[in-house]
C-alpha positions as protocol buffer text, in pm:
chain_id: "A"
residue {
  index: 1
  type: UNK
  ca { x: 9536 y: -1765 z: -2488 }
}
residue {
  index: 2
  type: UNK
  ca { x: 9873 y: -1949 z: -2433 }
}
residue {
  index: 3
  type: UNK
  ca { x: 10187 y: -1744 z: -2309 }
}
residue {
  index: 4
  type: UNK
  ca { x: 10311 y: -1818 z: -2654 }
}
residue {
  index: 5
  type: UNK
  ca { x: 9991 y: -1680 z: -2867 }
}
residue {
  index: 6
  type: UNK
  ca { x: 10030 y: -1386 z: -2614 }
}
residue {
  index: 7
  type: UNK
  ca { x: 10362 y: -1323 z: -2733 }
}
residue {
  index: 8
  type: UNK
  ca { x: 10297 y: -1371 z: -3106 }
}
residue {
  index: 9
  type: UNK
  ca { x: 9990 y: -1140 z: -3101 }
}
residue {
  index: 10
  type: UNK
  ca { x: 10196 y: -889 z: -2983 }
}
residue {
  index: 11
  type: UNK
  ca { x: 10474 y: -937 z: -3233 }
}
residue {
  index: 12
  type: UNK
  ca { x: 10266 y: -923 z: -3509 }
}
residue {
  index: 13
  type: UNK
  ca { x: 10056 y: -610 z: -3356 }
}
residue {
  index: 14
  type: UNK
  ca { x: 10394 y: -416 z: -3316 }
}
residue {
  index: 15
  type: UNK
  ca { x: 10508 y: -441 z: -3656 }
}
residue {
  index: 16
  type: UNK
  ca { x: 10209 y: -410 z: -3807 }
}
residue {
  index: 17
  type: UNK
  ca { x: 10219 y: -53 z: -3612 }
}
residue {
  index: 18
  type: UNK
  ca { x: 10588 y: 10 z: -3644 }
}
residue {
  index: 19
  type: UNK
  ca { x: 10588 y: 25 z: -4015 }
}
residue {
  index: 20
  type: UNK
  ca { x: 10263 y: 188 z: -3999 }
}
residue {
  index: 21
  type: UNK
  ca { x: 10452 y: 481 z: -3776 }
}
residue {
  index: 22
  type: UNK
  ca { x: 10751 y: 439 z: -3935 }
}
residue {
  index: 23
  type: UNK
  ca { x: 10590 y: 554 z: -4277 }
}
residue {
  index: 24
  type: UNK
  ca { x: 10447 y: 852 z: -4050 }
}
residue {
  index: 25
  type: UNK
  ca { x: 10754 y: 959 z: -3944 }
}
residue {
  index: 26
  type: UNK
  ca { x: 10985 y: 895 z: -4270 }
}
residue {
  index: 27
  type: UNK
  ca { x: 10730 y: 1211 z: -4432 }
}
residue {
  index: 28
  type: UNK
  ca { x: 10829 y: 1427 z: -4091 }
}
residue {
  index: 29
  type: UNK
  ca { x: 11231 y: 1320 z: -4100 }
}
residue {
  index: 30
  type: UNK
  ca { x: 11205 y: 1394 z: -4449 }
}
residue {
  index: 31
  type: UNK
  ca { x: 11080 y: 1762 z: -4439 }
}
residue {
  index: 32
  type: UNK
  ca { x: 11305 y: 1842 z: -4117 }
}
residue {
  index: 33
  type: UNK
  ca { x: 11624 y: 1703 z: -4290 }
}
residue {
  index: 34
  type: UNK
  ca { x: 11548 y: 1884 z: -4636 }
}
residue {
  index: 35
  type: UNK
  ca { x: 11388 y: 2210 z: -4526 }
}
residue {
  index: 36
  type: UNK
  ca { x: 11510 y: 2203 z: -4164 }
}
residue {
  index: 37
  type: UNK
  ca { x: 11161 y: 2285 z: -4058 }
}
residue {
  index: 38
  type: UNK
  ca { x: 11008 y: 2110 z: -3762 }
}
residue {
  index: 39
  type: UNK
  ca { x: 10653 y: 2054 z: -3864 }
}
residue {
  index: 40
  type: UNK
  ca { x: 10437 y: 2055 z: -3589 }
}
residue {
  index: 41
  type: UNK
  ca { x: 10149 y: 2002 z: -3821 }
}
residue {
  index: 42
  type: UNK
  ca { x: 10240 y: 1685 z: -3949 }
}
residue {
  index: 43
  type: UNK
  ca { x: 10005 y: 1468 z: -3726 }
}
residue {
  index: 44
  type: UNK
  ca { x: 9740 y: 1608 z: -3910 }
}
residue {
  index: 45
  type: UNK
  ca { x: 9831 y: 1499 z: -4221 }
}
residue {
  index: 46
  type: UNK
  ca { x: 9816 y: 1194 z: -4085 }
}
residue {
  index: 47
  type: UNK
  ca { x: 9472 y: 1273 z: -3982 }
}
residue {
  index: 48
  type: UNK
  ca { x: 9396 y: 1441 z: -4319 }
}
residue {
  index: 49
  type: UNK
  ca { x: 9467 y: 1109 z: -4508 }
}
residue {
  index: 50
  type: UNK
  ca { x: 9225 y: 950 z: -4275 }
}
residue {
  index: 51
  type: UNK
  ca { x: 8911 y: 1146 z: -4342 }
}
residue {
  index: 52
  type: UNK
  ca { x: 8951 y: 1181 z: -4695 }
}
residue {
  index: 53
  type: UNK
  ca { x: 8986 y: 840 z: -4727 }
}
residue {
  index: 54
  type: UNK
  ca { x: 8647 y: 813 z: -4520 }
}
residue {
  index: 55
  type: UNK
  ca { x: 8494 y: 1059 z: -4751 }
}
residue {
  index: 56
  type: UNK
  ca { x: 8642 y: 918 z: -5075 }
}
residue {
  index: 57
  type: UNK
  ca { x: 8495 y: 528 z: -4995 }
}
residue {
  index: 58
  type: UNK
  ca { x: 8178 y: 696 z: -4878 }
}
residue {
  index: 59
  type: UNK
  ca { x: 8093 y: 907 z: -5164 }
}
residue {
  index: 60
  type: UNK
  ca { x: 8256 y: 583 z: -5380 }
}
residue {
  index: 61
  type: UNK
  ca { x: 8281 y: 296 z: -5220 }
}
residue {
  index: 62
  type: UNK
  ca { x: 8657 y: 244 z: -5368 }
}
residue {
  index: 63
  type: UNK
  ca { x: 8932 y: 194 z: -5136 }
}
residue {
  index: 64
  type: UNK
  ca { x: 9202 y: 177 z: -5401 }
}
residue {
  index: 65
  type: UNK
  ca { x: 9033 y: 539 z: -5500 }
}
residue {
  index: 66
  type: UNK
  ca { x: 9092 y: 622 z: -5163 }
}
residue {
  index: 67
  type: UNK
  ca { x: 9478 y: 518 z: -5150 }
}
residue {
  index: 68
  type: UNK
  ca { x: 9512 y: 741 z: -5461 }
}
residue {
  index: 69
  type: UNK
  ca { x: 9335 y: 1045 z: -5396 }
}
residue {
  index: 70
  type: UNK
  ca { x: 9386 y: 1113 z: -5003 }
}
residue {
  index: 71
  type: UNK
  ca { x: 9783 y: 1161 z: -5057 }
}
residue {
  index: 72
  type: UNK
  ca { x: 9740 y: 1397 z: -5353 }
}
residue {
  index: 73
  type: UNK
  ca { x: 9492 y: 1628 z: -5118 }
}
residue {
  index: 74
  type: UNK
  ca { x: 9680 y: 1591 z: -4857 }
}
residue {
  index: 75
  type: UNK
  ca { x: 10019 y: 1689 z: -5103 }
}
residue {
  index: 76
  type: UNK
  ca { x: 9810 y: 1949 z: -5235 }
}
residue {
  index: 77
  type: UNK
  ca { x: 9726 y: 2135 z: -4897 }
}
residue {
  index: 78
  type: UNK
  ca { x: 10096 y: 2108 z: -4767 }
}
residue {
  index: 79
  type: UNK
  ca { x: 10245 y: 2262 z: -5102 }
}
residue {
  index: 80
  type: UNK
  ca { x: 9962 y: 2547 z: -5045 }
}
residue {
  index: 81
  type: UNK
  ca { x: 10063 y: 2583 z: -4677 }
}
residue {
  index: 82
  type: UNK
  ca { x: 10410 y: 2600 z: -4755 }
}
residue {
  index: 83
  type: UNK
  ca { x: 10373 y: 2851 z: -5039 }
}
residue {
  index: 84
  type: UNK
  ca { x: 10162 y: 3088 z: -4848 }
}
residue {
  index: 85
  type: UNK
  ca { x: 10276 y: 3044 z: -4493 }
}
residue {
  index: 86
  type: UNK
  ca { x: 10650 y: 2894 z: -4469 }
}
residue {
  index: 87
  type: UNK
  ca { x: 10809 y: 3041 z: -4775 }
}
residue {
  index: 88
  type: UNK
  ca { x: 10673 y: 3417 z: -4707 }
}
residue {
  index: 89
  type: UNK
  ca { x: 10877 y: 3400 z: -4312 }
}
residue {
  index: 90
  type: UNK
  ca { x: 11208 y: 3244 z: -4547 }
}
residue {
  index: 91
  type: UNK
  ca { x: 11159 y: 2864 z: -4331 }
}
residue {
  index: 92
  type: UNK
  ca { x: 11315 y: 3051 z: -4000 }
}
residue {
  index: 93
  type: UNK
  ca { x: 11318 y: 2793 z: -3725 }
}
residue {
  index: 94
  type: UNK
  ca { x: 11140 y: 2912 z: -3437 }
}
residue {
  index: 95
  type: UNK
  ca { x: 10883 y: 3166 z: -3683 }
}
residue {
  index: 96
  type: UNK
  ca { x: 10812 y: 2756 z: -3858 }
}
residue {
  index: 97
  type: UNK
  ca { x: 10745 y: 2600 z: -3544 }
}
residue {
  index: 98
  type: UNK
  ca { x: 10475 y: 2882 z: -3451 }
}
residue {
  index: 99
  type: UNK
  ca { x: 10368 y: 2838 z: -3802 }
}
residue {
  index: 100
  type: UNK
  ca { x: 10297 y: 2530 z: -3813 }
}
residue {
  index: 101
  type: UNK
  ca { x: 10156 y: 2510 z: -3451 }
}
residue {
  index: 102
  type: UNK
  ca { x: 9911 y: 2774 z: -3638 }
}
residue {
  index: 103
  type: UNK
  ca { x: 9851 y: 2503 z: -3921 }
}
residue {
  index: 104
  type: UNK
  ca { x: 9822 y: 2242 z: -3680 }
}
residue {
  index: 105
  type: UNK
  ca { x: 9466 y: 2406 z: -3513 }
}
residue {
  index: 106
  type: UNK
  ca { x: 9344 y: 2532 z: -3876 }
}
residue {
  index: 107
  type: UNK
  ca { x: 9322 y: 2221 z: -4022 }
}
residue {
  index: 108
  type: UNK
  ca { x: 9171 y: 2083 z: -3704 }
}
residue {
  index: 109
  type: UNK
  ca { x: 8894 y: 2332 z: -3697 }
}
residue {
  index: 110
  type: UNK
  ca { x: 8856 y: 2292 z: -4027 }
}
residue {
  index: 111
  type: UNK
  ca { x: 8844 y: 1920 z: -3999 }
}
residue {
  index: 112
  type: UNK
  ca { x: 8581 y: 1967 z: -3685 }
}
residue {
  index: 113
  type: UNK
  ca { x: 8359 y: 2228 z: -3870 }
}
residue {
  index: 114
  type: UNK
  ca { x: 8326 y: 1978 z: -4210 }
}
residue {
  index: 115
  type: UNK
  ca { x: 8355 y: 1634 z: -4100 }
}
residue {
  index: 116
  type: UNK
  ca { x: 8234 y: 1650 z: -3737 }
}
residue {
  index: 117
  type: UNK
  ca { x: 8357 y: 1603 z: -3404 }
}
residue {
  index: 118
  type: UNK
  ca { x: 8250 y: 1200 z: -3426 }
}
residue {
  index: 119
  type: UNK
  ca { x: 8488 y: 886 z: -3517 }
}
residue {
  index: 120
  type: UNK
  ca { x: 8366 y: 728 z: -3817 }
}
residue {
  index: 121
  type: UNK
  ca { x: 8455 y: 368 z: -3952 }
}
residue {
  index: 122
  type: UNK
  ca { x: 8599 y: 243 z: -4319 }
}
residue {
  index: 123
  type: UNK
  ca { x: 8525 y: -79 z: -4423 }
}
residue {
  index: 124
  type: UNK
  ca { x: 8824 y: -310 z: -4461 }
}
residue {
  index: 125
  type: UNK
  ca { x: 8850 y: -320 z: -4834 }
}
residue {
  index: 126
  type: UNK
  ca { x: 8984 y: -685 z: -4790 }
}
residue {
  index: 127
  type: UNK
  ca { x: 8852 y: -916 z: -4533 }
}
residue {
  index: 128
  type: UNK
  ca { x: 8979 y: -1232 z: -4407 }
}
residue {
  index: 129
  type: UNK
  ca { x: 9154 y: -1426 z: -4161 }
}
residue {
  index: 130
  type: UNK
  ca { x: 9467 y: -1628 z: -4100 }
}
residue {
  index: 131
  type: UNK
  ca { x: 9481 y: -1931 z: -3889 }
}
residue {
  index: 132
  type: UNK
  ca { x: 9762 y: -1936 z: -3656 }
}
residue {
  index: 133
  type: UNK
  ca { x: 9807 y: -2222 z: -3410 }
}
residue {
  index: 134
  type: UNK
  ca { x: 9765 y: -2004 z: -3161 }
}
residue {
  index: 135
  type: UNK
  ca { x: 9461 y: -1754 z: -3292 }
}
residue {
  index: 136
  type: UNK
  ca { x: 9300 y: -1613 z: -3580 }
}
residue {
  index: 137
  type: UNK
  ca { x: 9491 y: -1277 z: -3718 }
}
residue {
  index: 138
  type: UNK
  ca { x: 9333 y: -1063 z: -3924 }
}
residue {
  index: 139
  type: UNK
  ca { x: 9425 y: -1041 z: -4306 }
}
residue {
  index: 140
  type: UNK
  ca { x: 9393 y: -674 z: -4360 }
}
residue {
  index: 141
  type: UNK
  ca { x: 9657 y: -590 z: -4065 }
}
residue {
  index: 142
  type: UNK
  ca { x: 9882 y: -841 z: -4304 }
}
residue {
  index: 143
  type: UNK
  ca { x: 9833 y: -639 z: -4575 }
}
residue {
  index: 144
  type: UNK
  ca { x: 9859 y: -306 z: -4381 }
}
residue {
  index: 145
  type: UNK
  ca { x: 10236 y: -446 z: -4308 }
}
residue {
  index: 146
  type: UNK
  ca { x: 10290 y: -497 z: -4656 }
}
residue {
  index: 147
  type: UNK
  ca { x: 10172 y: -224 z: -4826 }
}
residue {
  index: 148
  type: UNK
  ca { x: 10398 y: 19 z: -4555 }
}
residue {
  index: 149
  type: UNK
  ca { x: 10672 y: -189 z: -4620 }
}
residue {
  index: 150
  type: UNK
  ca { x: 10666 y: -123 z: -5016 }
}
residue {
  index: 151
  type: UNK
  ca { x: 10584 y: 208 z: -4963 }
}
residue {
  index: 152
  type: UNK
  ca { x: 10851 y: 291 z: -4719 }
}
residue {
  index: 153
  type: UNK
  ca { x: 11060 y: 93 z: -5031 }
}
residue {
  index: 154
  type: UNK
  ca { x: 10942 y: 308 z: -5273 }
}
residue {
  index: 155
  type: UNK
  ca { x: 11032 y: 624 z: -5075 }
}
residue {
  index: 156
  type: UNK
  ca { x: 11351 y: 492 z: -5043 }
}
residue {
  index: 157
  type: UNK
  ca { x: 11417 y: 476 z: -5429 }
}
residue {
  index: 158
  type: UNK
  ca { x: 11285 y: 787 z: -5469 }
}
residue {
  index: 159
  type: UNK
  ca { x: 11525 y: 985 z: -5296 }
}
residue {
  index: 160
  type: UNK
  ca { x: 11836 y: 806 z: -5393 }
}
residue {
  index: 161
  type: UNK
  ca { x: 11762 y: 688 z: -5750 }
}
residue {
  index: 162
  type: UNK
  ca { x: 11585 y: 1018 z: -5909 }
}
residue {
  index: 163
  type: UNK
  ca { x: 11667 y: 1332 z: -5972 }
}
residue {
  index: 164
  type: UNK
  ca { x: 11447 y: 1471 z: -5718 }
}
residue {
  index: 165
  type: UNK
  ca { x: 11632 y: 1268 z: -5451 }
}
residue {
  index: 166
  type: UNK
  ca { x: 11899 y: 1386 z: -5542 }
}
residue {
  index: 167
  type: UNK
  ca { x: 11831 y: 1756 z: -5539 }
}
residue {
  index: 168
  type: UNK
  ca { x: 11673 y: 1683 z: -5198 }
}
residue {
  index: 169
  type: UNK
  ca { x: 12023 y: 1530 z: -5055 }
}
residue {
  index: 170
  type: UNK
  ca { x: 12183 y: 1829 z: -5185 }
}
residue {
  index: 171
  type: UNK
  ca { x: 12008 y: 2079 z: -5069 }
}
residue {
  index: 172
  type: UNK
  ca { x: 11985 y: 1928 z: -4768 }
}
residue {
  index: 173
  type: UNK
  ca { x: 12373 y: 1909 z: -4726 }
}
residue {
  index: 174
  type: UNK
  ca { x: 12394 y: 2288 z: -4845 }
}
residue {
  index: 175
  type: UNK
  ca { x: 12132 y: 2501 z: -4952 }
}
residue {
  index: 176
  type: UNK
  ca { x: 12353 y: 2775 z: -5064 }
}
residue {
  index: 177
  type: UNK
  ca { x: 12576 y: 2567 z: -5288 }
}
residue {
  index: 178
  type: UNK
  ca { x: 12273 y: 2386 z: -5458 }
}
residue {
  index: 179
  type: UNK
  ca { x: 12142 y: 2702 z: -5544 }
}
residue {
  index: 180
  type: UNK
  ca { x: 12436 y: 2810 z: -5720 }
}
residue {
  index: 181
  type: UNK
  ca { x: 12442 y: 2500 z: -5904 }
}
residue {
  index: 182
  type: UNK
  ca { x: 12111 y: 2552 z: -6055 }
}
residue {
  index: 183
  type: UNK
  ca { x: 11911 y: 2320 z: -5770 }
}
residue {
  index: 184
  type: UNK
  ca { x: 11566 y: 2522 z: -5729 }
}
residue {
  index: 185
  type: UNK
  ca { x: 11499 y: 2539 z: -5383 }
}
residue {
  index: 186
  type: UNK
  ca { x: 11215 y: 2640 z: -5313 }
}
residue {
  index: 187
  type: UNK
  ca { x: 11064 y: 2374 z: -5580 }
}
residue {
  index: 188
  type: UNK
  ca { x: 11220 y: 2160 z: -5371 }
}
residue {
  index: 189
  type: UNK
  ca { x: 11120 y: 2222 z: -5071 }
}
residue {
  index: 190
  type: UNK
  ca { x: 10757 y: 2233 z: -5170 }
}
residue {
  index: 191
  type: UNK
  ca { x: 10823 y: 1897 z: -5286 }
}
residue {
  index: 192
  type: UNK
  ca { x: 10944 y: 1784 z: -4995 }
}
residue {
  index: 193
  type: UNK
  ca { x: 10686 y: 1882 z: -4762 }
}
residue {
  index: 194
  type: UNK
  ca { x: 10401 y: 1777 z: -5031 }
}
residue {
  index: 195
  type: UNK
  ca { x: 10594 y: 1414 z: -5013 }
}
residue {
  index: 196
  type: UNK
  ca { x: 10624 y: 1391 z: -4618 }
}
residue {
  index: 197
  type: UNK
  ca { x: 10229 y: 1508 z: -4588 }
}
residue {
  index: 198
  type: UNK
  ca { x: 10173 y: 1249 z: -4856 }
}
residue {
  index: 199
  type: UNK
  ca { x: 10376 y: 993 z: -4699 }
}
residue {
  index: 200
  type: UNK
  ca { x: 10161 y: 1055 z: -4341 }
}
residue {
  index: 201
  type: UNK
  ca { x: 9801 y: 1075 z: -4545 }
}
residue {
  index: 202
  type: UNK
  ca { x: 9906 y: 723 z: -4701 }
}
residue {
  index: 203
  type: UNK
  ca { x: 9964 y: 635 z: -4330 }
}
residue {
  index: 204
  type: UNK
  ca { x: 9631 y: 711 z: -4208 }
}
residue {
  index: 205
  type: UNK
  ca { x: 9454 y: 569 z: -4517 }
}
residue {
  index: 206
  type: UNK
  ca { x: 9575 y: 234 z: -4388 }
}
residue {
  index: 207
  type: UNK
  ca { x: 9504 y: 229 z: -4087 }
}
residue {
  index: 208
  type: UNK
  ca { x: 9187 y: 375 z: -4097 }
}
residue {
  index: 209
  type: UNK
  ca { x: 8981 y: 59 z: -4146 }
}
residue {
  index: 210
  type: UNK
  ca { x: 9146 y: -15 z: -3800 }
}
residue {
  index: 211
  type: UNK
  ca { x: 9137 y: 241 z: -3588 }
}
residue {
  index: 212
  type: UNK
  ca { x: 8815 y: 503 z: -3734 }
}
residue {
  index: 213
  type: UNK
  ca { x: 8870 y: 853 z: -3889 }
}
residue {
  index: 214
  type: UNK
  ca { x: 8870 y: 1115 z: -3605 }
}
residue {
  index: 215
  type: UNK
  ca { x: 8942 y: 1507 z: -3657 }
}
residue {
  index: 216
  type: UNK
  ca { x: 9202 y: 1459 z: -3368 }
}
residue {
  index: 217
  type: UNK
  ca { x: 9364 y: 1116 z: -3462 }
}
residue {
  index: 218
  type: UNK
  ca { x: 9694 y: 1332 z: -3561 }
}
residue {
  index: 219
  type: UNK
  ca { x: 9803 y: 1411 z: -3185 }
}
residue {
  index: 220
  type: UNK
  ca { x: 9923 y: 1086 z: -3142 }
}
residue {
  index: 221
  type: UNK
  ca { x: 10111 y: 1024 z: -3439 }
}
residue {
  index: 222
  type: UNK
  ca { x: 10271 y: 1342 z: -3425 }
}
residue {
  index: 223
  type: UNK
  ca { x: 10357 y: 1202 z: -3080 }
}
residue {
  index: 224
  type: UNK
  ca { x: 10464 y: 877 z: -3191 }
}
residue {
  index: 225
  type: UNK
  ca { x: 10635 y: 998 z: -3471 }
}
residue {
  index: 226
  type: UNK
  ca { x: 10877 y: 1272 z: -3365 }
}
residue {
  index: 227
  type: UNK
  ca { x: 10974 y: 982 z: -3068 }
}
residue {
  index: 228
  type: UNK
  ca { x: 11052 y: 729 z: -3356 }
}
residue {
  index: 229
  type: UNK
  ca { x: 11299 y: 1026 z: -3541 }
}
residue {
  index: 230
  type: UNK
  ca { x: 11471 y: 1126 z: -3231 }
}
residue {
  index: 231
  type: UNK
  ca { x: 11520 y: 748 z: -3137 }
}
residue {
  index: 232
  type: UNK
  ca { x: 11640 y: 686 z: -3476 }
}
residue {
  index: 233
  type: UNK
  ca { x: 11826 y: 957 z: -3578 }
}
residue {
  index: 234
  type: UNK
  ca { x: 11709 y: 1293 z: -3700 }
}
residue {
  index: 235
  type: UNK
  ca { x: 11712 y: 1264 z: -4100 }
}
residue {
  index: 236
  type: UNK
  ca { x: 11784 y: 915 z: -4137 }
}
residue {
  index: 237
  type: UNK
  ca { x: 11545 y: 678 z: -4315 }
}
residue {
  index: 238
  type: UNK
  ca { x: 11744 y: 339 z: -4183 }
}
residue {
  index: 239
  type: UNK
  ca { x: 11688 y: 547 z: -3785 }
}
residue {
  index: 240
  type: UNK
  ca { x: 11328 y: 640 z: -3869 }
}
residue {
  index: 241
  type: UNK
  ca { x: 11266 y: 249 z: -3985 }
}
residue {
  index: 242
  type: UNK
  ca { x: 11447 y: 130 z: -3638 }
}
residue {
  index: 243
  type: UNK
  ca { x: 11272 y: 376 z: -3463 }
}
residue {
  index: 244
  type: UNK
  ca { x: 10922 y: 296 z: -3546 }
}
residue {
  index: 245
  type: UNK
  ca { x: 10917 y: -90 z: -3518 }
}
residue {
  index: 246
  type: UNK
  ca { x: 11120 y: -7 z: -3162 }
}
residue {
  index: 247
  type: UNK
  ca { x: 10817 y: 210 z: -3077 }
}
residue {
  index: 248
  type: UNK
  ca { x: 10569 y: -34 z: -3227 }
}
residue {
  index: 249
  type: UNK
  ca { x: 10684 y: -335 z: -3069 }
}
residue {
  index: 250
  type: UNK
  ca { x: 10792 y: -241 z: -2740 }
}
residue {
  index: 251
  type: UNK
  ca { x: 10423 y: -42 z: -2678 }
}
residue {
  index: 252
  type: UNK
  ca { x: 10227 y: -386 z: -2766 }
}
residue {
  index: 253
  type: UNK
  ca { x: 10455 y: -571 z: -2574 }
}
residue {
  index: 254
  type: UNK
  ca { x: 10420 y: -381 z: -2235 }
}
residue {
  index: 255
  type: UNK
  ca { x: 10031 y: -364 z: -2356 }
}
residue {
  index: 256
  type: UNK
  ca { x: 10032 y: -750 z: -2347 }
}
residue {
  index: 257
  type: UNK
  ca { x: 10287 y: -802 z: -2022 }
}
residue {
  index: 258
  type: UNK
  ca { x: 10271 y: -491 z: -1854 }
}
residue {
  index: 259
  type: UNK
  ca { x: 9981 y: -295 z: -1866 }
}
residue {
  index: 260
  type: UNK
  ca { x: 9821 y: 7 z: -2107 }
}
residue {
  index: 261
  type: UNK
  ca { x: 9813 y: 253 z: -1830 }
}
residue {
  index: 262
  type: UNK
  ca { x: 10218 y: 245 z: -1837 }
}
residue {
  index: 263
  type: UNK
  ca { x: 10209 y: 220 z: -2183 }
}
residue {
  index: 264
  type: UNK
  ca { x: 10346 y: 601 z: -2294 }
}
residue {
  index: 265
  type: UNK
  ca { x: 10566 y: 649 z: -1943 }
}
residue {
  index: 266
  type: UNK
  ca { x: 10778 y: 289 z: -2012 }
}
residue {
  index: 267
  type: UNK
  ca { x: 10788 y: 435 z: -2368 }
}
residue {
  index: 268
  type: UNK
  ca { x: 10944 y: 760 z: -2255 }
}
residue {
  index: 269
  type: UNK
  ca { x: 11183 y: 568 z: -2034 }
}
residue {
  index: 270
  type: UNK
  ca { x: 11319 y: 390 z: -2325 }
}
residue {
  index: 271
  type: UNK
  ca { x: 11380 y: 686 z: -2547 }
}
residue {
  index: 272
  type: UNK
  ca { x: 11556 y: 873 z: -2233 }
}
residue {
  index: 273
  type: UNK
  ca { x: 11796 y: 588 z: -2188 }
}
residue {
  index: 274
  type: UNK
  ca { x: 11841 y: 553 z: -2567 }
}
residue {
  index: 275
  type: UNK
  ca { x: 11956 y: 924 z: -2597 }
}
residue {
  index: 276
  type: UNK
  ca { x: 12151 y: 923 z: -2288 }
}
residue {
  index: 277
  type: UNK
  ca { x: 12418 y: 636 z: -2428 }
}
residue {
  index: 278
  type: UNK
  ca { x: 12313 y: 796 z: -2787 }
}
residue {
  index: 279
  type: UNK
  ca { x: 12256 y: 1149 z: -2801 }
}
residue {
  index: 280
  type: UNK
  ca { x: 12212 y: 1189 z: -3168 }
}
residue {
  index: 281
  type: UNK
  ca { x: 11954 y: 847 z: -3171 }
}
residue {
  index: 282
  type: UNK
  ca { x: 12090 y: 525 z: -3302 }
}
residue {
  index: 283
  type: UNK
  ca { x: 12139 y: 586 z: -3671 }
}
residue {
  index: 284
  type: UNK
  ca { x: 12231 y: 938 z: -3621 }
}
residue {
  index: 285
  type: UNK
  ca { x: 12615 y: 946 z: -3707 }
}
residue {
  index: 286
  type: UNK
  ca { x: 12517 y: 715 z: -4044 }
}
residue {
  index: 287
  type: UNK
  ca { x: 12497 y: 1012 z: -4302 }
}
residue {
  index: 288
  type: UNK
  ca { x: 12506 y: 766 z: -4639 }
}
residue {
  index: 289
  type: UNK
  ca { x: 12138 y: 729 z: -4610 }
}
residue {
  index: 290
  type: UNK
  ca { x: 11993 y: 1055 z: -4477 }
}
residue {
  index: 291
  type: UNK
  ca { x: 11694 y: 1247 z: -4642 }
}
C-alpha cells in the first residue's frame, strides 16, 4: 500500500474508533458530571452491550433487535445497581469508587460464569465494501461512524432540549437547590447512570461485529474512555467528542507509522503534555455545554 492509502486507512480507522469511544465515554462524563460518581464499572457496560447483543442475534438473528434490546438491559442493570448499591452509601466519593470497583468484578464473574471465558463473533448485519483508490474499506465500519455520530447527536438533544436535560444540568450545578425546587434527585440520578450504561452498551453493540464479544472487552474502554474525559474536559460533551477522535486517531496513526507496541505509552505521553499546558483538559473551562 502507497504512503498515501497508509495514511487514509488510518484516518478513517481513527474516527471510526473515536466516535465509537467517544460515545463510550459521553455515558461515563455524563454520570460523573450529574451524580459526581466516578464509575469504575462503566467498561463493563460497554462489555454488557456486547454480549447481549451476541446473545440477542444468536437466539434471533436480528441485529436491529440487538441495537434495541442490549441498551435497555444494560439501563436496566445500572438503575438496579444504583438503587441497591450507590443510593443506600448517599453517592459518597471514595465509598462509589469501591462500589463500583465491587460492580466492576460482579458483572465480570457473572459475565464469565454465563457466557464463557471465550470471544465470540456477530455477524455484520450489513456487508459490503467501498472502493477507494487506494483500498477497499469496509461498509459496516462506515456505518459504525454514522450511527455514533447520530447517536452522540441524539444525546446531545436530549440533555439540552428536554426536560430531563434539563433537570440533569441542574442538578448537576446544585443538587441542593434543585431539590428545593421540586427536581427529584434521585430519579435523576438513576436516569443518568441508566443513560451513560446505555450510551456504553450501544457502544459495544457496534462494534461488536468488529472486534468479538469477550467477558473482559470493558478494561479497555474503561481505559480509553476515562483518558478521552480527562483530555477533554471532565463533564463536557464538546471535550468528550475532542477527546475521543484525539485518542482514536492518534492510536491508529502511531499503529500505522510508529509501531503497536508504543501504542498506549505515546498515548499517555500525549495526555501528560495535554494536562500539563491544560490542567482541566481542553474543553474544561467551557461550562455552556456540560452534562
Amino acid at each position: 500500500m502507497t504512503p498515501a492509502g497508509q495514511a487514509v486507512l488510518a484516518l478513517l480507522e481513527g474516527v471510526v474508533s473515536g466516535l465509537v469511544l467517544a460515545l463510550t465515554a459521553l455515558g461515563l462524563s455524563l454520570v460523573f458530571g450529574v451524580m459526581r460518581v466516578v464509575n469504575v464499572a462503566h467498561g463493563d457496560f460497554f462489555m454488557l452491550g456486547a454480549v447481549f447483543a451476541w446473545y440477542v442475534t444468536t437466539a434471533t438473528g436480528s441485529f436491529p433487535l440487538a441495537l434495541l434490546a442490549a441498551p435497555l438491559a444494560a439501563a436496566a442493570v445500572a438503575v438496579a445497581a444504583d438503587r441497591l448499591v450507590l443510593r443506600p452509601i448517599g453517592y459518597a466519593p471514595e465509598p462509589t469508587i469501591v462500589a463500583t470497583i465491587g460492580l466492576l468484578y460482579v458483572l465480570q464473574q457473572a459475565v464469565l460464569s454465563v457466557y464463557g471465558p471465550y470471544a465470540r463473533p456477530v455477524p455484520e448485519p450489513v456487508a459490503f465494501r467501498v472502493d477507494l483508490p487506494w483500498f477497499g474499506y469496509s461498509g459496516y465500519k462506515l456505518v459504525v461512524a454514522a450511527a455514533a455520530a447520530a447517536l452522540l447527536g441524539a444525546a446531545w438533544l436530549l440533555i439540552t432540549r428536554t426536560r430531563l436535560g434539563l433537570y440533569m444540568r441542574a442538578t448537576q450545578q446544585d443538587r441542593e437547590i434543585a431539590q428545593a425546587f421540586g427536581v427529584p434527585v434521585q430519579r435523576v440520578y438513576a436516569a443518568a447512570f441508566g443513560l451513560g450504561a446505555a450510551l456504553a452498551a450501544l457502544a459495544g453493540v457496534l462494534i461488536v461485529p468488529i472486534r468479538q464479544a469477550h467477558y473482559l472487552m470493558g478494561l479497555d474502554a474503561l481505559l480509553l474512555s476515562f483518558m478521552a474525559v480527562v483530555i477533554g474536559g471532565i463533564g463536557s460533551m464538546s471535550g468528550t467528542l475532542i477527546g475521543g477522535m484525539i485518542l482514536g486517531i492518534t492510536e491508529n496513526l502511531i499503529g500505522v507509522y510508529v509501531s503497536s507496541s508504543y501504542r498506549d505509552s505515546i498515548t499517555f505521553l500525549i495526555l501528560i503534555i495535554i494536562l500539563l499546558y491544560k490542567p482541566t483538559g481542553i474543553m474544561g473551562s467551557v461550562e455552556k455545554d456540560k452534562v
